[in-house]
N, C-alpha and C positions, 0 to 999 in steps of 0.2 A: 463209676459215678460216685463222687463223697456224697454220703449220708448227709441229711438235715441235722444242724448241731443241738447242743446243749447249753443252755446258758444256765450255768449254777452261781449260788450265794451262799457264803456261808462261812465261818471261822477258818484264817487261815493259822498252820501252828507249827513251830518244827517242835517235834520229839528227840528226847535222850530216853536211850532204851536200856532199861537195863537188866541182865538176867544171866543166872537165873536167881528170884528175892523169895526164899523159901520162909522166910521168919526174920522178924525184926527184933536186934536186941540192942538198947540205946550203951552207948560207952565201948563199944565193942566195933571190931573191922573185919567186915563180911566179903571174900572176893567175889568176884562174881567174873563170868565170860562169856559174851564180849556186852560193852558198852559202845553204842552205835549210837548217831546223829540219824533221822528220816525225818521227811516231810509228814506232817499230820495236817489233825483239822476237818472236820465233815466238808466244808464246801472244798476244798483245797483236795482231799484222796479222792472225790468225786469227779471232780473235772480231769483229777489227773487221770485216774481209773479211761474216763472217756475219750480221752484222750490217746493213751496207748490204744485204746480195742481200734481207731481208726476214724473217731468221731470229731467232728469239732467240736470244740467247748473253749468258752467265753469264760472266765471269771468274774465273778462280782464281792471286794472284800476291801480286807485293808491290812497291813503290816508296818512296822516301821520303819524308820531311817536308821536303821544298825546293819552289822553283818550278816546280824537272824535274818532279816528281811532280803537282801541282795542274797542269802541263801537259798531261801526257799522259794522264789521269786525264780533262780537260776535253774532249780530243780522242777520248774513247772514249766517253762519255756521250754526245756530241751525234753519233755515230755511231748510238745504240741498246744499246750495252752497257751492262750491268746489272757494275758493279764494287763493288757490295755487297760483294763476297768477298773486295777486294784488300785486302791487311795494308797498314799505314804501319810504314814502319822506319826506326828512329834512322842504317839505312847510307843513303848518296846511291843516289840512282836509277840503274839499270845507263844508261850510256851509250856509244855508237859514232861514231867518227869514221867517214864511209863517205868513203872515194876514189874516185873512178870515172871511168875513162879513156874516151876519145874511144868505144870503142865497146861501153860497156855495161859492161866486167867492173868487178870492183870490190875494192877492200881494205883489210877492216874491224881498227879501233884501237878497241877496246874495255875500257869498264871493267866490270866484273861487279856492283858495289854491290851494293845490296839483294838479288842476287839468288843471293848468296853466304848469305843467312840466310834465305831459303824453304825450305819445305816440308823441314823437322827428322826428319817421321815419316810414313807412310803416311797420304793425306786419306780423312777418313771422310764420305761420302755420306749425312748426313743426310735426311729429309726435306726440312726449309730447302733443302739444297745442289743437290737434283736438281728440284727443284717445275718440272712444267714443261718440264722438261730431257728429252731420251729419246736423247742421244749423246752420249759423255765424249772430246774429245781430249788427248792428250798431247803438245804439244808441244818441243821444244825439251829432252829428257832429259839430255841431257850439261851443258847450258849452267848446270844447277841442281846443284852440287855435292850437296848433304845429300837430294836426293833419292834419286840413283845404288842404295842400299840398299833401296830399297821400292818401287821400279818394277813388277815384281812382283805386290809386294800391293796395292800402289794398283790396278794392273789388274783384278786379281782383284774386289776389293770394289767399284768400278765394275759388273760383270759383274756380281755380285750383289746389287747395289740395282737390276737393270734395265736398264742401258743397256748399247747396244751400244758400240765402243770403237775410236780410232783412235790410231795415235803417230806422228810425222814426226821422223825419227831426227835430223838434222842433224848437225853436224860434232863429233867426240869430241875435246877438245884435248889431253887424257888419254890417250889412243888406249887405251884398255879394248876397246871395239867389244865384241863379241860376251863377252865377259866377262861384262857387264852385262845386253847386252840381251837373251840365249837364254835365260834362266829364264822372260822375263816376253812370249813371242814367241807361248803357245799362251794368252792371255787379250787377244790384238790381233786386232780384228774387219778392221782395215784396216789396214795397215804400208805409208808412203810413204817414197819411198827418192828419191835422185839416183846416178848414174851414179857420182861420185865414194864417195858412201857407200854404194854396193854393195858397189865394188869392194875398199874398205877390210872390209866386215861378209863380206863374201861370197868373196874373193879374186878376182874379175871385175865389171868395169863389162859385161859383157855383160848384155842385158837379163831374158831367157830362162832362162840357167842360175843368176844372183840369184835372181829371182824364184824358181825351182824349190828352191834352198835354203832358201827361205827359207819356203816352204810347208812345205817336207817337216819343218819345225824347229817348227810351228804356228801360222804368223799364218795367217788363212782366206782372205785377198784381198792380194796386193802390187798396189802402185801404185807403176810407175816415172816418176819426170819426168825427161824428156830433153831440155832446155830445146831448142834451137830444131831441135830433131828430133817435139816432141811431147811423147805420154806410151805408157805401154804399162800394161795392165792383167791383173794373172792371177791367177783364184781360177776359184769354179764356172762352167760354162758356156763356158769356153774362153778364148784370150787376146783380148784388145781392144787394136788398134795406132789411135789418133787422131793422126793428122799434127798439127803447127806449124801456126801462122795468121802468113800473111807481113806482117808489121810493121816500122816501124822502131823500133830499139829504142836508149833512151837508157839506161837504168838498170835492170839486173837486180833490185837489192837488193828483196827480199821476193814476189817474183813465186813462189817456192814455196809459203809461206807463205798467200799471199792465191790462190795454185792450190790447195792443202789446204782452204781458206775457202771455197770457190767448189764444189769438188767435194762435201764434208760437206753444203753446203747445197742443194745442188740434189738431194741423196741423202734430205733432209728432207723433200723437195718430191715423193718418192715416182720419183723419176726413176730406170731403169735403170745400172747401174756405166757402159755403155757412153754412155749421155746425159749422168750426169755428167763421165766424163771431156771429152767435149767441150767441154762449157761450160765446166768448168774451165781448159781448156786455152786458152778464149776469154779469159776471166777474166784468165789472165797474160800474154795478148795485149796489152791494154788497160793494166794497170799497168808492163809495161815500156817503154811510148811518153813513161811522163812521169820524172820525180825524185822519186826517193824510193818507199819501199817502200806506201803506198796513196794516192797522191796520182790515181793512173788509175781508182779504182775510180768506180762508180755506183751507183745502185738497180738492184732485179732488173729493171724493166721497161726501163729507159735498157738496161743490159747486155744482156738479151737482143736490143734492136733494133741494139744494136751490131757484135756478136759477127753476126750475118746480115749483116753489110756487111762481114764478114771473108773475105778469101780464102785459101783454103789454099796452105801449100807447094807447088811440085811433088813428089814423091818422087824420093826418093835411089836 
């Protein structure tokens, strides 16, 4: 029986990867190996992510009329994604230069293109838009300027055609933070957060007392990623701490993202917050062993046999 989908929004992007970029020195020529093309983008590794585990997922976004677009656009089809919904726009396709040093971290040179002309007004959840679909994510809220004003009500109306609803705040370059996001915080069924964007929305990277603000303001479940600490889990029934799975790891870039993908979908799959976080957590085990933000991913059955041949952290 297929699972109830996913319907995600949120910046689509291809990545140029490049690594490994240990120091920058201007006038000078640094080689580097390999330099790879991947799909990026929060809403774009999300849906894909959901996609490989077995899931439907619907896209909501935009790209443009160039090759970038007919690329990544090709890269999401033959993943399983249904991109019926993405607009073409006369801007270039949002694109990222990713640098990524010897051990994993990374920094990204980005353009915004298209994704500077999405989503003008609150999306309405027609029947067309949800067919199928029975969870709405929000990706990527900052990175969509003309969105920022209808977060909000986009959530709302989500809620209201049915679906339960998640956001993955990522990084504000605007720094608004809680500006934007606390009107639209008690229509979030799931609020994923990083240590860094706690600490920015919350005033603590602390896991614990984020979280507890962040309930007490109205999302129903936070979900902290703590990259190679894990994740942490807090809504009803108590906190859930999931340790790291010990990897070696080449390339952070999208392993949030495709952990958002990974947990949504195994939440689809009718699994417990504290089963999804695990495989979740499995999930960005596996995409940061390779380059590029889903170049690690698999099917649900490959992942699941995978993710068992993982071993945990010790604890800290």
């Amino acid at each position: 029986m297929t699972p109830p989908g996913v319907l995600c929004s949120g910046n689509i992007v291809l990545d140029l990867l490049v690594r490994p970029v240990d120091e920058m020195r201007w006038g000078a020529s640094l080689w580097v190996d390999p330099i790879e093309r991947s799909l990026g983008g929060n809403g774009s590794n999300t849906a894909y992510t959901v996609a490989m585990l077995g899931v439907p997922a619907r896209l909501l976004g935009a790209v443009g009329h160039d090759d970038s677009g007919d690329e990544v656009l090709a890269r999401l089809l033959a993943a399983g994604v249904d991109t019926s919904r993405v607009w073409r726009s006369q801007a270039a396709t949002a694109s990222t230069v990713v640098l990524v040093n010897s051990y994993g971290e990374r920094l990204f040179l980005h353009h915004p293109g298209a994704s500077l002309e999405v989503f003008g007004e609150p999306i309405e959840f027609t029947a067309e838009v949800v067919e199928g679909m029975a969870h709405y994510h929000l990706g990527s809220p900052f990175a969509l300027p003309r969105q920022r004003p209808f977060l909000t009500q986009t959530l709302r109306r989500a809620q209201e055609a049915g679906l339960t609803t998640s956001l993955d705040t990522q990084w504000d370059s605007r720094g608004r933070w809680l500006d934007d996001l606390a009107p639209a915080l008690p229509y979030i069924d799931i609020l994923f957060m990083n240590e860094d964007e706690a600490r920015m929305l919350t005033g603590t990277a602390d896991a614990d007392p984020a979280a507890r603000f962040m309930l007490e303001r109205g999302a129903r479940t936070v979900v902290m990623k703590l990259g190679g600490r894990g994740c942490a889990v807090f809504g009803e029934g108590g906190p859930v701490h999931q340790p790291a799975f010990d990897v070696p790891v080449v390339d952070t870039t999208g392993a949030g993202d495709c952990y958002a993908g990974g947990y949504l979908s195994a939440l689809q799959r009718a699994a417990s917050h504290a089963e999804a976080a695990r495989f979740a957590t499995g999930v960005a085990a596996l995409v940061v062993q390779r380059l590029g933000a889903v170049a690690g991913l698999a099917g649900y059955a490959e992942t699941l046999s995978r993710i068992q041949g993982l071993s945990l952290k010790p604890a800290l």
